[in-house]
N, C-alpha and C positions, 0 to 999 in steps of 0.2 A: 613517474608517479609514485612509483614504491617509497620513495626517500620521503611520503608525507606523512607514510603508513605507520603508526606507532607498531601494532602488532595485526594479526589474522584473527577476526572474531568468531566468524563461522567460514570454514572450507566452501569452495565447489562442490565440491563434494557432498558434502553437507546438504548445501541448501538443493542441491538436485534430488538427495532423496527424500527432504522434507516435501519440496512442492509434487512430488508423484504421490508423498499418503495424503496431501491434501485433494488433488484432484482425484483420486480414487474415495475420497470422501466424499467430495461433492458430487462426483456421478451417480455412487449408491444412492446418496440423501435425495437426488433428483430425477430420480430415472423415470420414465415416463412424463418427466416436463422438458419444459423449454426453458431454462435459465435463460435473464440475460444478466449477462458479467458488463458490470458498468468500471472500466479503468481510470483510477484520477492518475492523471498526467502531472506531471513528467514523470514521477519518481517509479509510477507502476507500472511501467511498459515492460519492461524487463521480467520481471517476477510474474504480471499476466500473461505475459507471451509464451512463457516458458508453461506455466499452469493451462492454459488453454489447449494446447498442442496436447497435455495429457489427460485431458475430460473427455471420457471414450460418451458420453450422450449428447444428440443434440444441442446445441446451446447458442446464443448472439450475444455481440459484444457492443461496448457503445461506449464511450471517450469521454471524460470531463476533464477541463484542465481550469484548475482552484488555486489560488493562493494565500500564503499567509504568512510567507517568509521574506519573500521578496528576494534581494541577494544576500539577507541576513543568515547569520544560523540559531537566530532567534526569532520565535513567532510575532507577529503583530496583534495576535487575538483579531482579526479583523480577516473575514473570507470572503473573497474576491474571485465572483465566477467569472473566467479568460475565456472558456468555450463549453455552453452549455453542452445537452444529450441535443442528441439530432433524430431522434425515434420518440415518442410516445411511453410512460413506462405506467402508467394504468393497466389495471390489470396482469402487472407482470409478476414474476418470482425474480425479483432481484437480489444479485450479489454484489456489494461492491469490491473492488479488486484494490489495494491499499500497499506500498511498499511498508510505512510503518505507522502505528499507531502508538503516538509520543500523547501532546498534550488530551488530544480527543476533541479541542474544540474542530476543526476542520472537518470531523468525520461526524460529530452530533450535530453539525449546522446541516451536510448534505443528507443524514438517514432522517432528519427532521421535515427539510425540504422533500424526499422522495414520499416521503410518510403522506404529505401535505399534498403530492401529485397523483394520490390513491395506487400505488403500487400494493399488489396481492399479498404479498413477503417480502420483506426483506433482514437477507443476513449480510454480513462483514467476514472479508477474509484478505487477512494481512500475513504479511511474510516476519516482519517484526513487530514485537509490542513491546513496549517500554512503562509497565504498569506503574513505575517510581514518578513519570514525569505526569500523571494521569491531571488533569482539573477539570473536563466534562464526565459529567456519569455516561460513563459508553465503554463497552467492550466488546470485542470482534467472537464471533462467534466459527471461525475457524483460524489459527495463530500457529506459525513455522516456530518461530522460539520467542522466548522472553529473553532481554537483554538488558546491561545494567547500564543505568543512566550516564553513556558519555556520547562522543561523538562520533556516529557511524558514516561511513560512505561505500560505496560500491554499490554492486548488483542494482542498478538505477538508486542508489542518492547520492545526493550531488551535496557537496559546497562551491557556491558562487559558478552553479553550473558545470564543475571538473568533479572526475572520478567515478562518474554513473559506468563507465563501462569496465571498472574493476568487477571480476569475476566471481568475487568472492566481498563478503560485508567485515572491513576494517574499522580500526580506531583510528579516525584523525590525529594528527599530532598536535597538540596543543597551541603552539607557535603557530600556526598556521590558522589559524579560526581567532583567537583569542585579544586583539590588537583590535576590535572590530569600536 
């Protein structure tokens, strides 16, 4: 898998100390509630699993799996709920859990949709933002780093479904995405 890697964009390293001052964020900003951490699938398992393990307050999780890429590495502008929430989120303090926050349409269809299910709050916290690629008005309200607009994989993203289990978030090599 390395031989795809143009270069290392963020370490292990790295991203392990980012997502502990993010959950040490969200436990202060919520202490005395009950988050629930809503993770869109596939690409967030990784990045919530790891963040969840370190939110020292109470908290519940719940799964969506959305698409918009299909096996492209280009979006279709068009979101396709695969496996809605399986809980109720009226009433709740919702976050959603986000590998990356590229174009925004994906993440302004579901904070509009949860908006629309009477959710008590809701914030966004993503591991990447990619503000260059931005076309919906939406920004995450907790963000590991900003990155410049190429093409990433690891720590759960995928092209064509490989590389989610790189440990660390890389540049695709060009040759390899580009022929599409």
């Amino acid at each position: 898998m390395m031989q795809a890697i143009e270069r290392v964009l963020i370490s292990e390293e790295d991203l392990q100390k980012k997502v502990q001052e993010l959950a040490d964020c969200i436990s202060q900003q919520y202490e005395g509630k009950d988050p629930l951490l809503i993770t869109v699938l596939k690409g967030g398992f990784v990045f919530a699993a790891d963040l969840f393990r370190r939110i020292t307050i109470p908290a519940s999780v719940d799964f969506m799996a959305v698409s918009s890429y299909g096996a492209s590495s280009k979006s279709s502008g068009v979101v396709k709920i695969i496996k809605d929430l399986d809980h109720p989120v009226e009433g709740r303090d919702v976050i959603i859990i986000e590998d990356i926050l590229d174009s925004g349409m994906t993440l302004s269809y579901l904070r509009d949709m949860l908006l629309q299910r009477g959710v008590k709050s809701l914030k966004i916290c993503t591991i990447l933002n990619k503000p260059d690629r931005r076309k919906a008005d939406i920004n995450a309200d907790y963000v590991g780093f900003d990155i410049p607009d190429e093409f990433v994989v690891g720590y759960g993203l995928d092209y064509a479904e490989k590389y989610r289990n790189l440990p660390f978030v890389g540049i695709l090599k060009r040759e390899i995405y580009e022929n599409e």
